[in-house]
N, C-alpha and C positions, 0 to 999 in steps of 0.2 A: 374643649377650650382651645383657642388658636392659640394661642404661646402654652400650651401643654408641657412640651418638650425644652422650653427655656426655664420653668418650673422646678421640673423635675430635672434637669441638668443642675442647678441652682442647689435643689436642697439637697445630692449628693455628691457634692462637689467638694465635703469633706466626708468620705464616707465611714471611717470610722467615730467622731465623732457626732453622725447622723445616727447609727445605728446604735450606738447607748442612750441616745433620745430615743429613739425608736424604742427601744426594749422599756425604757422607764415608761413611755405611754402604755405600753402593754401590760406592765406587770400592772399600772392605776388601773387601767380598765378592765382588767381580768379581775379585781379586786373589787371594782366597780360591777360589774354582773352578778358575780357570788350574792354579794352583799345587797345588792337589790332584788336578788331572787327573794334569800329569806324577808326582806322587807316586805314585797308583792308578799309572798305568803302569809304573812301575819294580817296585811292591810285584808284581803282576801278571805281572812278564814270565818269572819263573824257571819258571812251572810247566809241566805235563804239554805235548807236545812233539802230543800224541793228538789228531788232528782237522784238523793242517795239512798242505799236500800239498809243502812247500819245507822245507827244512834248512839249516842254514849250520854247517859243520863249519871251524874255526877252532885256534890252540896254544890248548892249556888253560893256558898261563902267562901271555902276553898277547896282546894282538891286534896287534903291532908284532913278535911274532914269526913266522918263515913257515912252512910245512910245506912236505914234502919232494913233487914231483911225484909222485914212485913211489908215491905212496898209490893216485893216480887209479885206476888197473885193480882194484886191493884193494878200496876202493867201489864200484868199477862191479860187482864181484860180489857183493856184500853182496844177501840175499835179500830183496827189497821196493824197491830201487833202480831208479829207472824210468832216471831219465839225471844226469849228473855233468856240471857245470862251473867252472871255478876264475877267480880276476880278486884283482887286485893293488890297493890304492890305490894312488894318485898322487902326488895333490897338488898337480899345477898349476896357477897362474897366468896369468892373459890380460890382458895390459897391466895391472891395476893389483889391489892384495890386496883392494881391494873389490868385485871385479870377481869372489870366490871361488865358484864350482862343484864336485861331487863330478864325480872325473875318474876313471876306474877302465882298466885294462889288462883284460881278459877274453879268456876263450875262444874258440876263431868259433860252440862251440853256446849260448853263456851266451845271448843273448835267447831262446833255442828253448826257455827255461825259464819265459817269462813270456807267456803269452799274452794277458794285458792290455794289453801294450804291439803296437799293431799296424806293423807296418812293411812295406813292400810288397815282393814278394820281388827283383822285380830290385836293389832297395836291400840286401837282406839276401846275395845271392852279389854282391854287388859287396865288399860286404863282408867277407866270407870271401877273397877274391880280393885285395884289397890290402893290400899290408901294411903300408905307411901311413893305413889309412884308419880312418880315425873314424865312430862313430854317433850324433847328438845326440836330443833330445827337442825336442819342438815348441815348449813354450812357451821353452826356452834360446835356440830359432834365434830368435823373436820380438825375445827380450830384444836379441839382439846383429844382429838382421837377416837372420842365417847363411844361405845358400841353398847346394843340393850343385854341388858344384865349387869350392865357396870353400876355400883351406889356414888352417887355427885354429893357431896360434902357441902352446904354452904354456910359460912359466919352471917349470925343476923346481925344487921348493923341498927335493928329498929325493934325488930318484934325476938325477945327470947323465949326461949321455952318455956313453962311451969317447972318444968323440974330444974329450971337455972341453968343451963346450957345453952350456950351458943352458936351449937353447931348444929345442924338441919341436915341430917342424910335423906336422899331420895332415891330411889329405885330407879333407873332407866329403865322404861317400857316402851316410848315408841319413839321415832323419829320421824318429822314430818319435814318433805320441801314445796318449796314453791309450784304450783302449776307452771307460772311464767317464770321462764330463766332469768328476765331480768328483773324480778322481784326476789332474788335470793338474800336480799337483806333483811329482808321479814323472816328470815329463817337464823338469823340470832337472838331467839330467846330462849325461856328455860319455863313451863308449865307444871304445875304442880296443883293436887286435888286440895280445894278450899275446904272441904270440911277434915282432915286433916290438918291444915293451917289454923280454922277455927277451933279443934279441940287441944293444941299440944301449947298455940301461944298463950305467954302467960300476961298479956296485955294487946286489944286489939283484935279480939276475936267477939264473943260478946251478942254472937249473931246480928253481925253489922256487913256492910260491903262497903269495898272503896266505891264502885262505881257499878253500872247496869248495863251494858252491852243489849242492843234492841234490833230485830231483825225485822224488816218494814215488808209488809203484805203486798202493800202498794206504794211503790217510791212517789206519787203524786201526791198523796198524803203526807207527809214528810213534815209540815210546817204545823201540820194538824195534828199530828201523832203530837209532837214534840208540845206542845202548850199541852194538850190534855195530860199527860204524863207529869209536867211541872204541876199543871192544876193540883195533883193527890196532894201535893203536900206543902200548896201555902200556906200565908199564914201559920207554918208549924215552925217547931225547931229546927228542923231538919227541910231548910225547902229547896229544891233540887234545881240544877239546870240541864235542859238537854240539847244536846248540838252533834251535828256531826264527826266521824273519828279527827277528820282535819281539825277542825274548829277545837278540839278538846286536844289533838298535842299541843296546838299553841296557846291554849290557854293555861294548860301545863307551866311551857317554857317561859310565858309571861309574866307567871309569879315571880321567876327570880329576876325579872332586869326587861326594862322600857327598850324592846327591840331597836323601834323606831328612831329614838335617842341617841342609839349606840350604835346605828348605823350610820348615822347622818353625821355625829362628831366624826366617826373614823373618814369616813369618806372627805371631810369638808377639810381633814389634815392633808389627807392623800393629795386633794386638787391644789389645795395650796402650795404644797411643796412641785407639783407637778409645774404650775406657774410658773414660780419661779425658775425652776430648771429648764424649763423651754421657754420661756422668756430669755434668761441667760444666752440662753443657745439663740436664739432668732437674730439678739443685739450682735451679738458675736459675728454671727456671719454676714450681716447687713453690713457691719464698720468693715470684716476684709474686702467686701466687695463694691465699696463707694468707687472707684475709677471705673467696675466693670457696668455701676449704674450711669455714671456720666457719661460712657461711651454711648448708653441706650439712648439717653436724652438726645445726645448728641444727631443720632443718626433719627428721629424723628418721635420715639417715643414722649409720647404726654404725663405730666406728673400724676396725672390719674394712673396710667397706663405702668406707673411705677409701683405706686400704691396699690394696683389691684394685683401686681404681680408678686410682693415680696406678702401681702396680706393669704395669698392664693400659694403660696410655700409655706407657709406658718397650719393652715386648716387641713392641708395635706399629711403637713406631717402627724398633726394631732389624727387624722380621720384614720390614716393607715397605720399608725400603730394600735391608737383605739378599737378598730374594727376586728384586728387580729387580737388583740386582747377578750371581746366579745365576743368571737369564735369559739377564741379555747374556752371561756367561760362556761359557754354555752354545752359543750362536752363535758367538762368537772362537773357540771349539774346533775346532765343525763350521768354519767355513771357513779354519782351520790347517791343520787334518786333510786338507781337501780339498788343497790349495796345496801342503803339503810332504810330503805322504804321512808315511812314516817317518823321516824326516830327524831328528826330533823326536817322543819318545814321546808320544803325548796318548791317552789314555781319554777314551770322552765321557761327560757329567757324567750318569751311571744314578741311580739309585734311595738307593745308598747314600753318595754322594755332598752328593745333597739331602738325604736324612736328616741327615747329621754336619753339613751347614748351617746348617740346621732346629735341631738341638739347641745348637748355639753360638751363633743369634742369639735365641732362648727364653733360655741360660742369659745371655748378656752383657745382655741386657733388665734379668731380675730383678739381675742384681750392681748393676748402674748405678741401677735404680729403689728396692732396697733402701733405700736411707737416708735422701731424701726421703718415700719414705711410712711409715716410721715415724716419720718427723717431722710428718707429716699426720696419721696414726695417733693418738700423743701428743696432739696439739694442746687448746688449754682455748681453747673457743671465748669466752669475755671478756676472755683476754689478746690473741687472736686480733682480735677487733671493737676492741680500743681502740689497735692495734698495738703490742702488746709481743710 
């Protein structure tokens, strides 16, 4: 741009009250990427099932309802089925509710599903072998010290024992981490053998599963595995859905609260206030500098040439603090993503993300810069030089 530099002289010509504009676009737009990632991720999670090699076959009514064991072998024949394993949530507690972890009941083949998570195999038949015993992830044992041989205490807050107790002691026998480093958030859970879950609860057992974890032969098959799987049990009490692990934590997290809802209220707060506050700010510096625009006129500029320049400080300042807001955004994501794995949906902030960025801080630019530079625009440079 040829007047670049009259621009950018322009909009830091108060520089500290640029830069607390500055930081309020940034902290919108870094609020703004977060919250559209989870968005992208929900909008995202329903589709095609083609390309992944895991399933999670769950009730198609909720996910607080259970399916029946007897499906197991009925999957396990389904053609494109490599191997089947099922696990229950939990819900336990370890000394204090902030103290919360995902705690799951499973199979003894359910980690033989995940070979990202490495565990060493005497750990893994030790595991099979007790039926108290528990499998943690590496960075949990950290958190809480855990070494194997230690018994982990949990409060049921769902399922209690038969014999009227609360409390679920487990056996540490193995701990497993991540293959990839920066998937160590998959290593905050706590595993524990299901038919031990199924004989001591005293509600919830019943030879039922929360859900069926399905390891795919062929990931082409994928859209095919998943309807014949549903097929076992229409039309029944119990009729299932199946979808990928993504597809199935947000369908999880969508029981309790309309994502998309609650995205779009907080954000639609955020820009409004954002308006105004650079609004504020654009009028403000347009009325100190009405003589330094009549000198422009003066010297040959056009009222276009006015209007394109105080509009062309208003998008600037929206673009540059925006942009660095979507930077860091874009890093809190990648190192969520790393920490919690799926616990939490996150997309990372692609192409079309920074577009819709990109086009909401260009359009909030011109709304904010609108009305001072038509007021620049306007201007009679003699009422302007005598101050009126």
């Amino acid at each position: 741009m040829k007047y670049f530099h009259l621009v950018w002289a322009a909009l830091f010509r108060r520089k500290t009250r640029t830069l607390f504009t500055l930081l309020s676009v940034l902290a919108a737009f870094l609020l703004f990427g977060l919250l559209d990632s989870v968005r992208t991720a929900f909008a995202n999670a329903g589709g095609s099932v083609a390309g992944v090699d895991r399933l999670v076959t769950f009730s198609k009514v909720s996910f607080t309802m259970a399916l029946p064991k007897s499906l197991l072998p009925r999957i396990q024949a389904v053609p494109g089925v490599a191997e089947v394993a099922y696990a229950n949530w939990f819900g336990g507690i370890y000394q204090d509710p902030k103290n919360f972890f995902p705690n799951e009941a499973v199979s003894e083949n359910f980690l033989d599903l995940y070979p990202e998570w490495v565990l060493p195999a005497e750990q893994r038949e030790a595991f099979r072998h007790t039926r108290s015993g528990a499998v943690i992830g590496a960075s949990l044992a950290k958190r809480f010290n855990w070494k194997i041989g230690d018994k982990i205490p949990l409060q049921a807050t769902i399922f209690p024992q038969k014999n009227g107790s609360n409390t679920w002691t487990f056996d540490l026998v193995g701990i497993f981490h991540a293959r990839d480093p920066k998937l160590e958030g998959q290593e905050n859970v706590l595993f524990f053998n299901w038919d031990h879950f199924n004989e001591a609860t005293q509600f919830g057992g019943g030879n039922t599963v929360g859900w069926y974890a399905i390891k795919l032969a062929d990931v082409k098959r994928g859209d095919q595995v998943a309807q014949a799987i549903d097929a076992l049990s229409a039309d029944s009490d119990h009729e299932s859905k199946t979808q990928t692990e993504q597809s199935f934590t947000t369908a999880l997290i969508s029981q309790f609260a309309d994502i998309g809802l609650i995205v779009g209220a907080i954000m639609g707060a955020v820009f409004f206030t954002l308006v105004l506050l650079t609004g504020n700010t654009m009028a403000q510096a347009v009325r100190e500098r009405i003589p330094e625009l009549a000198v422009l006129k003066t010297i040959g500029f056009s009222s276009q040439s006015v209007l394109t320049l105080v509009l062309a400080e208003a998008v600037l300042l929206l673009v540059l603090g925006g942009a660095i807001g979507m930077a860091l955004a874009g890093v809190v994501v990648d190192i969520v993503r790393a920490r919690i794995g799926n616990t939490v949906p996150l997309a990372p902030l692609d192409v079309s993300i920074w577009l819709l960025g990109l086009a909401l801080m260009v359009a909030i630019g011109l709304v904010v810069g609108v009305l001072p530079a038509v007021r620049g625009m306007r201007l009679r440079i003699v009422d302007a030089l005598s101050g009126r």
